[in-house]
Backbone as CSV, one residue per row, in Angstrom:
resi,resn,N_x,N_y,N_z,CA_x,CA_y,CA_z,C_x,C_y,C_z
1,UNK,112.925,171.859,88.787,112.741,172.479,87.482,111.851,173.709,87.604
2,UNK,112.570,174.378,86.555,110.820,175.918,86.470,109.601,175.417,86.037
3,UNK,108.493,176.331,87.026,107.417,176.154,86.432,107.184,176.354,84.945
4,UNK,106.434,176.027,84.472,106.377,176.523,82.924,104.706,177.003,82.898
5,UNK,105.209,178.237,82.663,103.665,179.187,82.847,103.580,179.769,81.705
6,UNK,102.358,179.719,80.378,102.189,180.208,79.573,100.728,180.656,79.463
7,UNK,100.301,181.615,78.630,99.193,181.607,78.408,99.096,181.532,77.212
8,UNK,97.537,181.697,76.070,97.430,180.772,74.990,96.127,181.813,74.718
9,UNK,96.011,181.452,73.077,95.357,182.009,72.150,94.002,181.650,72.317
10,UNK,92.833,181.929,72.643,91.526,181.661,73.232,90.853,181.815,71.869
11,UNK,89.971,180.652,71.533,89.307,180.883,70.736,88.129,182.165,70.627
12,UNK,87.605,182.280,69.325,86.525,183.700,68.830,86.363,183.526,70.174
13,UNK,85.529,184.812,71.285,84.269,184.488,72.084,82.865,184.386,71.157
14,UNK,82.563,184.240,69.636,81.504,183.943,69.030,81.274,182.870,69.246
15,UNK,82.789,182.270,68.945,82.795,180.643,68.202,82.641,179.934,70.233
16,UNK,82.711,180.261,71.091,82.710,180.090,72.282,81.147,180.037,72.372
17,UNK,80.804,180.966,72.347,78.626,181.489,72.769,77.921,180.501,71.609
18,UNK,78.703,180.200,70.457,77.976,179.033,69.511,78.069,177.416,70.390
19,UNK,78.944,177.183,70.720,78.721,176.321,71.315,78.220,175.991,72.613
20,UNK,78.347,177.322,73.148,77.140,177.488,74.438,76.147,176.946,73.944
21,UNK,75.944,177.803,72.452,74.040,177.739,72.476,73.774,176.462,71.666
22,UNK,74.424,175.642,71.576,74.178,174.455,70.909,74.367,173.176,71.743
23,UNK,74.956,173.163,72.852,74.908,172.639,73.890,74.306,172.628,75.015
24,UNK,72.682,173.691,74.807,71.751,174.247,75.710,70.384,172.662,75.204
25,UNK,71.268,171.908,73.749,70.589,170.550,73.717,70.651,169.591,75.028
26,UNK,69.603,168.011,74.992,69.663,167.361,75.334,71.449,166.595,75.453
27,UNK,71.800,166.222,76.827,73.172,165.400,76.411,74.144,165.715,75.342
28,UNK,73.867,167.291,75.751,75.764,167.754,74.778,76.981,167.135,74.822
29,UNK,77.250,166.682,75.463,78.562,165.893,75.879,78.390,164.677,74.985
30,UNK,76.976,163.922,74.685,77.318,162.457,73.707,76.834,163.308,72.468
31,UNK,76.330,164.380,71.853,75.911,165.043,70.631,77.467,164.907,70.371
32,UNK,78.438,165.534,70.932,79.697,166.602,70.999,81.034,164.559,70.286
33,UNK,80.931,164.230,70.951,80.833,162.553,71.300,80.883,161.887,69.542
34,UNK,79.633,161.688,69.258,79.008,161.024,68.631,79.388,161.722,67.078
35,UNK,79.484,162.973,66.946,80.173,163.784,65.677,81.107,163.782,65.663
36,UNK,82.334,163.524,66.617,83.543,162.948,66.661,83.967,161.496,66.408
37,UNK,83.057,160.654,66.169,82.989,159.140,66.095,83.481,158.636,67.316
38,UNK,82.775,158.954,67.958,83.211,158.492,70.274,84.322,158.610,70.384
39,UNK,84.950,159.667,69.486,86.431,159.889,70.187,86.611,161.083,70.842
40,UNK,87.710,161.721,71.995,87.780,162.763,72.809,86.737,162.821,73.714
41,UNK,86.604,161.590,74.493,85.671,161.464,76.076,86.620,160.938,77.195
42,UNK,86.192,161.541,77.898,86.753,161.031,79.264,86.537,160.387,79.891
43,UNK,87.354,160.131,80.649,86.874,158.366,81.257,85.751,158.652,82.342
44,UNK,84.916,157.841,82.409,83.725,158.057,83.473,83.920,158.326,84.128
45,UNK,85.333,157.642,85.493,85.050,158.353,86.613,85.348,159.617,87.030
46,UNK,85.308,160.306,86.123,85.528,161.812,85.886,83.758,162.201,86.156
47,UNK,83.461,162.283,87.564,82.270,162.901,87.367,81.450,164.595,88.301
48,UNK,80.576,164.674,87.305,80.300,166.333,88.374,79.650,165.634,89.738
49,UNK,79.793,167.144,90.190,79.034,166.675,91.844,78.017,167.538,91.663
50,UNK,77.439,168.412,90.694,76.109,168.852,90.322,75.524,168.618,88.740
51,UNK,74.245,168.784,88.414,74.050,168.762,87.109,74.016,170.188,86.657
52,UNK,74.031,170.073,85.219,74.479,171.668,84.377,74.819,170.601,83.418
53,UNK,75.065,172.214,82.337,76.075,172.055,81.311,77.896,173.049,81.558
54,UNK,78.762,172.540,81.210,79.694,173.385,81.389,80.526,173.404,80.084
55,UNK,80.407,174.782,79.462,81.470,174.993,78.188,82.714,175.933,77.950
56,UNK,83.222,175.627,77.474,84.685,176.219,77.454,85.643,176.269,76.855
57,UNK,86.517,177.289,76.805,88.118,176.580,76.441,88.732,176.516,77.506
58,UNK,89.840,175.103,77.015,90.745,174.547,78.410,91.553,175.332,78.519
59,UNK,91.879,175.932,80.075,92.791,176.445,80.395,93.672,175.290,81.438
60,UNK,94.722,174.816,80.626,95.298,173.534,81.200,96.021,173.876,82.599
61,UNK,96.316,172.787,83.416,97.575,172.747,84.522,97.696,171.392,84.677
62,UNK,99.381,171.043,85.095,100.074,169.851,85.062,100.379,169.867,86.811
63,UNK,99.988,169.016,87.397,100.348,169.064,88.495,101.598,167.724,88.849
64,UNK,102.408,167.841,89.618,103.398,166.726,89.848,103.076,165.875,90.685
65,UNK,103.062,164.688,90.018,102.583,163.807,90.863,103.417,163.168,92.721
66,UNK,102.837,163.116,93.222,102.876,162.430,94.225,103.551,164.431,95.430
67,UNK,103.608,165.119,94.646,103.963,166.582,95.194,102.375,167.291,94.906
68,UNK,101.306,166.927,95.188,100.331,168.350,94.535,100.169,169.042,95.423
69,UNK,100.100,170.223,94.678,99.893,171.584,95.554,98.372,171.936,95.206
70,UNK,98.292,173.439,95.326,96.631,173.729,95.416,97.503,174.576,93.633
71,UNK,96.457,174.697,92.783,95.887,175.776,91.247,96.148,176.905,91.482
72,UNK,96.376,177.506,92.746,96.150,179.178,92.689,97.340,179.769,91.942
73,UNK,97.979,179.228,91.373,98.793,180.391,90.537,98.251,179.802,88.793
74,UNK,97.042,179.091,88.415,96.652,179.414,87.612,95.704,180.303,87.231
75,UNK,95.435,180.774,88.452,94.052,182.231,88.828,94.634,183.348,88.012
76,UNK,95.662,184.000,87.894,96.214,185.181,87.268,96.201,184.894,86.030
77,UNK,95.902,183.678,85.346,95.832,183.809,83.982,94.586,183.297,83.174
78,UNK,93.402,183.370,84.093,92.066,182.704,84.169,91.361,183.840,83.328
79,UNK,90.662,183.651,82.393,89.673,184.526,81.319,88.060,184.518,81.568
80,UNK,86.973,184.826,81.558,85.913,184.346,81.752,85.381,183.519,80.736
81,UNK,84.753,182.410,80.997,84.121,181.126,80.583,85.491,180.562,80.371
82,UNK,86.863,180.392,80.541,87.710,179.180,80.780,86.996,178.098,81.403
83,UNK,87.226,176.833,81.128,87.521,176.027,81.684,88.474,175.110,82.417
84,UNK,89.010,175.610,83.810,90.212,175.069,84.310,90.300,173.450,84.355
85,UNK,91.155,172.628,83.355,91.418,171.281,83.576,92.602,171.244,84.101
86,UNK,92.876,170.450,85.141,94.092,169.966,86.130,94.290,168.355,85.847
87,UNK,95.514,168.181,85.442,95.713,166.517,85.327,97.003,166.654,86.455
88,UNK,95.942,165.723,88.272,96.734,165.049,88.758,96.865,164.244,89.015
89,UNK,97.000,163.176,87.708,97.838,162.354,88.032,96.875,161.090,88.508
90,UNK,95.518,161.557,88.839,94.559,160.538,88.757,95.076,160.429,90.495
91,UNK,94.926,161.242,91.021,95.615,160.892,92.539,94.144,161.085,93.521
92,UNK,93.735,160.003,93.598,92.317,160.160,94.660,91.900,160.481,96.115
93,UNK,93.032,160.370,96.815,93.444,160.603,97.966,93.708,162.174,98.400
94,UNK,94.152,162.720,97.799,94.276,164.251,98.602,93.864,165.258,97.079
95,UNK,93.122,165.890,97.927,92.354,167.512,97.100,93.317,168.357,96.608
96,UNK,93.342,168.390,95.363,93.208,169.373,94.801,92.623,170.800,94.492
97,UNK,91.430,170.862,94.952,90.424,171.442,94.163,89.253,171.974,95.617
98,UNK,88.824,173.042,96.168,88.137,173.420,97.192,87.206,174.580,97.067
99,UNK,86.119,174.800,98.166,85.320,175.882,97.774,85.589,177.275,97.646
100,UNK,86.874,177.327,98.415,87.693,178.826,98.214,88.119,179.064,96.871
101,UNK,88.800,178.260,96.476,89.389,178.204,94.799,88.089,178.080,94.207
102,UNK,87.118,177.384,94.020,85.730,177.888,93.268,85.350,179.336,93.748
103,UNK,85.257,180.140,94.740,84.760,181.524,94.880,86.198,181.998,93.779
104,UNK,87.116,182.173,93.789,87.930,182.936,94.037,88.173,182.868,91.705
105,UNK,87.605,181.773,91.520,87.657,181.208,90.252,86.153,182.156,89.775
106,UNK,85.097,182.394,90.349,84.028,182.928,89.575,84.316,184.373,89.760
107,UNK,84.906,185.370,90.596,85.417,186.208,90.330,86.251,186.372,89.056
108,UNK,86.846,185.770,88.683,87.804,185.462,87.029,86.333,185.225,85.972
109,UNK,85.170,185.098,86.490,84.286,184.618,85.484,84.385,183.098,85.215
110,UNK,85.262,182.434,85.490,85.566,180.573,85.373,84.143,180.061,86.372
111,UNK,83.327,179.256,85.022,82.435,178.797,86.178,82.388,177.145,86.750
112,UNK,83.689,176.490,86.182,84.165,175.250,86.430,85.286,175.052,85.792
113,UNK,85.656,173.594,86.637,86.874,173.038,86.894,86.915,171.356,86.245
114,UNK,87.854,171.065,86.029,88.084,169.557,85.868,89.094,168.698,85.943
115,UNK,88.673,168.012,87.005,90.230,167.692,87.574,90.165,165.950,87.888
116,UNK,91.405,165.723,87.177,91.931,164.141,87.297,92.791,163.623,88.301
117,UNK,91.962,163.683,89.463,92.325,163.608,91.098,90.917,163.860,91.466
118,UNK,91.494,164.628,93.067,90.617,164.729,93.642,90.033,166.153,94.275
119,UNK,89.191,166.770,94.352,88.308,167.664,95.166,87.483,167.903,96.160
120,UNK,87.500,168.683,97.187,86.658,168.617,98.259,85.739,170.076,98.569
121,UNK,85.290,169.944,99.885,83.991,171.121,99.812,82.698,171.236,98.784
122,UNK,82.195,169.934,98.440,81.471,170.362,97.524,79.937,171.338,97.573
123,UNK,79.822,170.995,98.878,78.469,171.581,99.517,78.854,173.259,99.137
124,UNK,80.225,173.770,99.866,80.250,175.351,99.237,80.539,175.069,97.857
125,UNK,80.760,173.948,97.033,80.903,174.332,95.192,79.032,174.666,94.661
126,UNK,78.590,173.626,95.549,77.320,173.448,95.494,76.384,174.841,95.337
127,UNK,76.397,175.501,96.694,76.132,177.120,96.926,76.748,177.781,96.150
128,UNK,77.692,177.632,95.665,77.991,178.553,95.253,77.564,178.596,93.384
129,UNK,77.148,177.617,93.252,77.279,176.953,91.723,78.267,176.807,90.597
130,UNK,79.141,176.479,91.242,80.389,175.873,90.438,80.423,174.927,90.247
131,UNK,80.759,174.466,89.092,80.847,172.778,88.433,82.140,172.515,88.784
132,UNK,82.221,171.268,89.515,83.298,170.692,89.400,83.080,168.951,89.106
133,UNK,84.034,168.962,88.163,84.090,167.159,87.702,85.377,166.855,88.579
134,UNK,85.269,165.826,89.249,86.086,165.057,89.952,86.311,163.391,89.953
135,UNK,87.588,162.801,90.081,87.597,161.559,90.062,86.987,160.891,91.305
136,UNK,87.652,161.964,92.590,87.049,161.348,93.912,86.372,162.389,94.633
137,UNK,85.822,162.202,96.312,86.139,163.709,96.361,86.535,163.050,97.977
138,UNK,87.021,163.966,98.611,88.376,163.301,99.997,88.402,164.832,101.244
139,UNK,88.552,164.471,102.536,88.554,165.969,102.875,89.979,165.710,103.058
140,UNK,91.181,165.112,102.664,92.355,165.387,103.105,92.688,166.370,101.875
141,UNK,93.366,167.664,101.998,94.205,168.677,100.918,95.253,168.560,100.954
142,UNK,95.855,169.448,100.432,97.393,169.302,99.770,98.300,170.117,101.172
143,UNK,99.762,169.998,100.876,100.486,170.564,102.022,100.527,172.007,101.778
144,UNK,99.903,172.686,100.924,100.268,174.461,100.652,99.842,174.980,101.769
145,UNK,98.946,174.670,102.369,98.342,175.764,103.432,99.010,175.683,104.770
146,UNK,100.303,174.442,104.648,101.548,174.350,105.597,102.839,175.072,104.959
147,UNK,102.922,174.340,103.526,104.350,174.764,102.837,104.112,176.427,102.107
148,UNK,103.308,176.941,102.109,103.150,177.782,101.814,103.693,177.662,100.243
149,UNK,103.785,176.370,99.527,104.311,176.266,98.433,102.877,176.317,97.220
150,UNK,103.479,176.970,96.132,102.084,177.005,95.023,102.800,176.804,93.850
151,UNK,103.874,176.227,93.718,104.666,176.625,92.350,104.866,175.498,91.938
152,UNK,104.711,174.291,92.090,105.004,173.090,91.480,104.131,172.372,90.502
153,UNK,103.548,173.695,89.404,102.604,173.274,88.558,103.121,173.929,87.405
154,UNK,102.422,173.009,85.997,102.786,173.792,84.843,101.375,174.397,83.879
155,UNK,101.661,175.132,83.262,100.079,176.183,83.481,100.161,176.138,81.500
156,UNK,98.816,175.686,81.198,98.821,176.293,79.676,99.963,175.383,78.746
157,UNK,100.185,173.883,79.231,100.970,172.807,78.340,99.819,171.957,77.879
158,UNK,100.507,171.085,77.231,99.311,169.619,77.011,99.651,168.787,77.961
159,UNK,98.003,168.043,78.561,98.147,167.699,79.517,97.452,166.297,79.297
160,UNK,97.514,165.799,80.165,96.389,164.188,79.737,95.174,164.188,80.806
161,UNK,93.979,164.031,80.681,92.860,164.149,81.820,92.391,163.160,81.463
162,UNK,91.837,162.371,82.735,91.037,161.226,81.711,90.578,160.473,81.026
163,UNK,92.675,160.179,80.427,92.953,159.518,79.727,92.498,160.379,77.949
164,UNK,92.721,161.446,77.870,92.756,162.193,76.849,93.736,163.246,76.730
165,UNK,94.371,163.514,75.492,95.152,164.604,75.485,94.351,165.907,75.292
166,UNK,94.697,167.079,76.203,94.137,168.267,76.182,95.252,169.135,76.106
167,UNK,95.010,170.385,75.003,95.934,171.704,74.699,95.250,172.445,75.080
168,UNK,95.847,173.820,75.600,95.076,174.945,76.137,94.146,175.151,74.606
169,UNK,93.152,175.684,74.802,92.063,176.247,73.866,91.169,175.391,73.315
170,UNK,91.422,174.085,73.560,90.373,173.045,73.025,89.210,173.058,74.226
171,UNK,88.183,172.931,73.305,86.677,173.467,73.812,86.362,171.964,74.734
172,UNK,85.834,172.257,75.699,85.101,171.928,76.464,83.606,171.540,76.560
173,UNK,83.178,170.494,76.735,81.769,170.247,76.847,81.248,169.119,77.837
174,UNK,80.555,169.297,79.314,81.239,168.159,79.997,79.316,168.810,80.599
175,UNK,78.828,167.667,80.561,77.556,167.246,81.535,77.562,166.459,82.502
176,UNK,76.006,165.942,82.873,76.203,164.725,83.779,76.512,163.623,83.091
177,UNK,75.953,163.502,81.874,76.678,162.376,81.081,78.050,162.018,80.429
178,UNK,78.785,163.140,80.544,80.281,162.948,80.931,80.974,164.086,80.219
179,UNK,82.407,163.974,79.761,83.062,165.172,79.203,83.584,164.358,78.017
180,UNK,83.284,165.751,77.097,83.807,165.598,75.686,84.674,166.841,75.398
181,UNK,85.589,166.822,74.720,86.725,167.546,74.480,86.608,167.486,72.848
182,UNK,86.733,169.088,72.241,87.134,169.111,70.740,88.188,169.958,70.162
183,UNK,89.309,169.250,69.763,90.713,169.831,69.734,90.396,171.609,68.807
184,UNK,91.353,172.170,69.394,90.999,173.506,69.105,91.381,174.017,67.576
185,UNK,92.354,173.242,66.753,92.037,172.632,65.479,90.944,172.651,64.645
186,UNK,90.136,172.319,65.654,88.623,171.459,64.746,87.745,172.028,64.842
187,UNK,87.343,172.963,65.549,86.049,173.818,66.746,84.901,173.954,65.345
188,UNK,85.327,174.509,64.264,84.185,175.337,63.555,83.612,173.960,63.039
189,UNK,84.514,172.900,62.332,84.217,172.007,62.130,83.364,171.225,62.310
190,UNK,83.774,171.008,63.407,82.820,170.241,64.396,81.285,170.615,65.434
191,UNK,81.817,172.336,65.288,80.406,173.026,65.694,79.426,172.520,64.691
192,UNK,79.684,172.824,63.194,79.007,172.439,62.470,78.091,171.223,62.599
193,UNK,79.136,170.018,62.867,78.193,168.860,62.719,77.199,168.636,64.616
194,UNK,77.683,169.356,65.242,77.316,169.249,66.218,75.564,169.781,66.508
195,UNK,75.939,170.944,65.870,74.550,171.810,65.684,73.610,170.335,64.788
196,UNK,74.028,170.257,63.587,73.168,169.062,62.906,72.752,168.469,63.440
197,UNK,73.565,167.154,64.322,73.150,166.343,64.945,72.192,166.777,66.045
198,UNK,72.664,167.894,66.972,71.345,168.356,68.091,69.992,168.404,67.411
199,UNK,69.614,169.217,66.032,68.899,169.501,65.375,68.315,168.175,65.117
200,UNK,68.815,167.375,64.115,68.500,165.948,63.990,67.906,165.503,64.849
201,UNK,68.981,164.865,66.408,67.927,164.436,67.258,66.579,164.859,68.280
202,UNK,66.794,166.353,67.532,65.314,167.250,68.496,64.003,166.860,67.194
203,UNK,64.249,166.607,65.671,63.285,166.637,64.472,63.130,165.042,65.333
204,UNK,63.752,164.234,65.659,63.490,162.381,65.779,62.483,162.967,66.936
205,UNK,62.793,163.160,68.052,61.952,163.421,69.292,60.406,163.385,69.062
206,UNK,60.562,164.885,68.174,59.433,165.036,67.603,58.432,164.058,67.047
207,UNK,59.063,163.506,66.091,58.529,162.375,65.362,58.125,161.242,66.374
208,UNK,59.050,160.561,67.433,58.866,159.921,68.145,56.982,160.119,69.043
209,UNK,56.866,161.552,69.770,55.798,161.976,70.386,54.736,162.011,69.310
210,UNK,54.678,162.195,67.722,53.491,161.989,67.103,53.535,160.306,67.086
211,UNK,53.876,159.836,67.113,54.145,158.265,66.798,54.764,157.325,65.917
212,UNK,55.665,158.000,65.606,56.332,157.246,64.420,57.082,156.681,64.936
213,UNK,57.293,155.271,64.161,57.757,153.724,64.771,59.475,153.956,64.168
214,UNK,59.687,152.800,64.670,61.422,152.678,64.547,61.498,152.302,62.984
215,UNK,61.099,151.823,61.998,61.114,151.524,60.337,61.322,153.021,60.043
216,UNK,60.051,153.703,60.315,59.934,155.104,59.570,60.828,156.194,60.336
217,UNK,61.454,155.980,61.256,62.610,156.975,61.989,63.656,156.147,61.573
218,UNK,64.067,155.482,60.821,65.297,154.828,60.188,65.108,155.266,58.647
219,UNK,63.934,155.099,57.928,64.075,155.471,56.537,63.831,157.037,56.537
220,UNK,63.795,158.195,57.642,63.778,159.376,57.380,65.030,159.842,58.102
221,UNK,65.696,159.759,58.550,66.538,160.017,59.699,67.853,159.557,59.563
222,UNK,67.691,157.838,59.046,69.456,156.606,58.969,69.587,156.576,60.285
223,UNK,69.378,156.996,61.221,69.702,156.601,62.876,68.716,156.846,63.699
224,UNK,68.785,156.066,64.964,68.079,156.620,66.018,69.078,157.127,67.178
């Protein structure tokens, strides 16, 4: 079959730098989480191999299972602050994902990846400071750098990661405490309550360090 290569409508870059700067909170990923009613998270073993925050819109790819190749023909359609998500297939055994394709990805301005499989090189993702979330990480790679093949991917569809559905442009928010996804639908929406809640739980903090007990952070607050 043809690849199916599209590219896609990127949200504001305002509405992008708002959720940068609201995710510069404690544990953006359960703020992001928790205003969604714990829905749009990914499954744990989706995890980084450094700490950060990483935000974005998804720039999707479908890889075929039990055929994966290497991402590089989603590089030509990479924006700065994308977030590249790859669903393969949950395949733990051979890489996807390497320190060349992280250099070659921050040139595009992409300063992470997220991928439902597997990745290797992390020591150069490391140096280099690229986030990558991975299910495993493996030094066996894919056959491209024999088959010289790169085309057996679909670029900019809905994809499943993690056991979540992702469309190109839905925002990104993925820490060490895991990844949260907010359909691109919803963004202002949900910025909204997102900002609140960060706000909220930075006023509790507060309260917490003068000393206020769990009664009086429930009758000013309704949560801890």
């Amino acid at each position: 079959m043809t690849p199916i290569i599209n590219d896609f409508e990127r949200p504001d870059p305002k509405l992008v730098e708002q959720f940068m700067d609201v995710a510069q909170c404690y544990s953006a990923s359960c703020v992001f989480a928790d205003v969604q009613r714990r829905r749009n998270v990914m499954h744990s073993a989706i995890k980084p191999i450094s700490n950060g925050t990483l935000v974005g819109p998804a720039l999707t790819v479908k890889l075929s299972p039990g055929d994966l190749v290497d991402c590089l023909d989603a590089l030509p359609l990479a924006q700065p602050n994308d977030v590249i998500v790859v669903d393969a297939g949950g395949e733990t055994e051979t890489s996807v994902w390497g320190g060349l394709m992280g250099g070659l990805c921050l040139q595009k301005g992409v300063k992470g990846a997220i991928i439902d499989g597997a990745g290797r090189d992390i020591d150069e993702l490391r140096d280099l400071d690229f986030m990558l979330f991975t299910r495993s990480i493996t030094a066996r790679g894919t056959h491209t750098m024999y088959s010289q093949r790169k085309d057996e991917l679909d670029i900019n569809v809905p994809i499943t990661c993690g056991g979540v559905v992702i469309n190109p442009g839905d925002m990104i928010i993925a820490d060490e405490n895991g990844i949260t996804t907010v359909p691109g639908d919803q963004l202002e929406e949900i910025l909204k309550l997102g900002r609140e809640q960060a706000e909220r739980e930075e006023s509790t903090r507060q309260q917490i360090a003068k000393g206020k007990t769990v009664d009086e952070l429930l009758e000013e607050f309704g949560r801890i």
